[in-house]
C-alpha positions in Angstrom: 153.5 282.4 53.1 153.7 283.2 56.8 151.8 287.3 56.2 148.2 286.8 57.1 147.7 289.7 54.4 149.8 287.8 51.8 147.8 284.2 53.0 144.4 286.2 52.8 144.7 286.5 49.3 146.3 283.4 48.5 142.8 282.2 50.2 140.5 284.4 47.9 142.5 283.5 45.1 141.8 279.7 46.4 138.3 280.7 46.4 137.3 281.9 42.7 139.1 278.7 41.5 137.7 277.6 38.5 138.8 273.8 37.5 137.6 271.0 39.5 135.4 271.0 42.1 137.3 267.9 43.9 140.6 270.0 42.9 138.8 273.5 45.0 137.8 271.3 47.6 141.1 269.9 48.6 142.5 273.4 47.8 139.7 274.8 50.7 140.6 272.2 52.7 144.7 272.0 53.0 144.7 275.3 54.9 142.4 273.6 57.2 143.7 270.4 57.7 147.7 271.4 58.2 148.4 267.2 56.8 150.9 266.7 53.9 149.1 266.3 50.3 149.6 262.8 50.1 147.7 262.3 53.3 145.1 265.1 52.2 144.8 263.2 48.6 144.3 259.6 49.6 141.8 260.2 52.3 138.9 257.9 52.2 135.2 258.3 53.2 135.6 255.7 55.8 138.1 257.5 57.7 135.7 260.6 57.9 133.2 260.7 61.4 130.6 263.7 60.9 129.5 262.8 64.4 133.1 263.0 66.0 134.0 265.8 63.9 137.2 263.7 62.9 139.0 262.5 60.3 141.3 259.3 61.6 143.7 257.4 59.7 146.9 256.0 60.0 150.3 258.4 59.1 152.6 256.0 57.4 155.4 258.0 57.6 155.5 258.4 61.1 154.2 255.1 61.9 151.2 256.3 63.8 147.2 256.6 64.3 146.4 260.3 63.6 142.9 262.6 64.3 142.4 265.7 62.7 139.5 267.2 64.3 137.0 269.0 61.9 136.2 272.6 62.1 132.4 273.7 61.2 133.6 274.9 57.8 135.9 271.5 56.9 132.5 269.5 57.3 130.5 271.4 55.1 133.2 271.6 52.8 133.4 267.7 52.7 129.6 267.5 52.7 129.2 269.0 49.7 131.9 266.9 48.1 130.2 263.9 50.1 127.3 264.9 47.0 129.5 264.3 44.4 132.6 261.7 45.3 130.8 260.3 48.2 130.1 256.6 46.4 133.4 256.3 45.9 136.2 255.1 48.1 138.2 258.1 48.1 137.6 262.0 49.3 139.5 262.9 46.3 138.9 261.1 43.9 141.2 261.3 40.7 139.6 262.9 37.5 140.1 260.1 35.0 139.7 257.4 37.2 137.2 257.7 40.5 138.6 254.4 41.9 142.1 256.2 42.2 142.8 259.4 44.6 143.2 262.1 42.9 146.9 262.7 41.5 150.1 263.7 43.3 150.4 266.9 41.2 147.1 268.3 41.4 147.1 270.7 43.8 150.2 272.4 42.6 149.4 272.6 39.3 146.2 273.8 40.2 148.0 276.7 42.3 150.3 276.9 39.2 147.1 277.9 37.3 145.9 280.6 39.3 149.1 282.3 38.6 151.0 281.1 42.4 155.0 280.7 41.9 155.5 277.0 43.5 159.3 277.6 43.3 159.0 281.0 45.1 156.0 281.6 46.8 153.9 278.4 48.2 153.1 274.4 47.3 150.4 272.7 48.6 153.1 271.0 51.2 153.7 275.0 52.3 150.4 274.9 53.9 151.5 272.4 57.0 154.9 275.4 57.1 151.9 278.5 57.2 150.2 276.9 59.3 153.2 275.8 62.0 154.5 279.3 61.8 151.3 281.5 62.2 150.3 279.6 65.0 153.5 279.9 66.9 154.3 283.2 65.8 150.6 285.5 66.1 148.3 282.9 67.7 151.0 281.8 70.6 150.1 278.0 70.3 152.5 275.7 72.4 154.9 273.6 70.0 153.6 270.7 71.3 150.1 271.2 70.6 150.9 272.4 66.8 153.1 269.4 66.2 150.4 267.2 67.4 148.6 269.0 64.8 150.7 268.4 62.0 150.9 264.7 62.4 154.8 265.0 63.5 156.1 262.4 65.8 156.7 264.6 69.2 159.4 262.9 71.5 159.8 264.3 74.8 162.4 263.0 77.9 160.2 259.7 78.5 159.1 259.1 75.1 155.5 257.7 73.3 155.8 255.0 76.2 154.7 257.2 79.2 153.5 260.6 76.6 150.1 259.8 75.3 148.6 263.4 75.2 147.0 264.0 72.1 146.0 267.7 73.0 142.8 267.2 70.9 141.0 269.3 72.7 143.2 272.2 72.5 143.7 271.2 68.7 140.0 271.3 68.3 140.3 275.2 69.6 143.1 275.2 66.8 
């Protein structure tokens, strides 16, 4: 979904959710966050800094150290979770087993539920695509910035040797 019409509803739709409340939570926070599900689904509390406003951990397919700073709205969302999944290791914990993240396939079938095509119209995954393409496209954020964002490995013409910008400040405006 790249209409912000068309992802305003998929957001209210989000929002009267009625399974889990670990499931809603990860569904709130995916459009926030821009990672990939599995990153979203095995974060753990000790990854999380309410001071910082971050969320760091390590991107294992790209082989690298990532922060995704925390809007006002991500924190109380995870605060509230804190409340229920917060003695455990995981954000997301799974719903049979709260030693285990919660499963692979939740958040699909969770869209699945509220009556979203995952073949036609968006995944969980489709978030990281929304996100890239609104904020190119209507919010004029430099590529750079946005692939920062998304956790992708951005090369330039002297590579991660001399590059070290992290742009977190302008992904915190993000």
């Amino acid at each position: 979904i790249i209409d912000p019409t068309a992802f305003g509803g998929l957001l209210r739709v989000i929002d009267g959710f009625q399974g889990s409340f670990v499931v809603l939570c990860a569904l709130k926070l995916a459009p926030l966050f821009f990672v990939r599900i599995g990153e979203l689904r095995c974060a753990k509390w000790s990854e999380i800094d309410f001071e910082a406003a971050e969320w760091r951990y390590f991107i294992t397919k790209t082989k690298q150290d990532h922060i995704v700073p925390l809007s006002t709205q991500a924190i109380y969302i995870l605060k509230e979770l804190q409340q229920v999944t917060g003695d455990f290791e995981y954000v997301f914990t799974g719903g049979r087993d709260t030693k285990r993240p919660m499963s692979d396939g939740a958040i699909n079938a969770a869209l699945r539920r509220m009556g979203v095509d995952t073949q036609k119209e968006t995944t969980g995954h489709g978030f990281r695509a929304t996100a890239r393409t609104m904020l190119h496209q209507r919010l004029g954020v430099e590529r750079a910035v946005s692939e920062h964002r998304l956790g992708h490995a951005v090369g330039d013409s002297f590579g991660r040797a001399y590059n070290r910008t992290l742009f977190l400040e302008q992904r915190r405006d993000m």
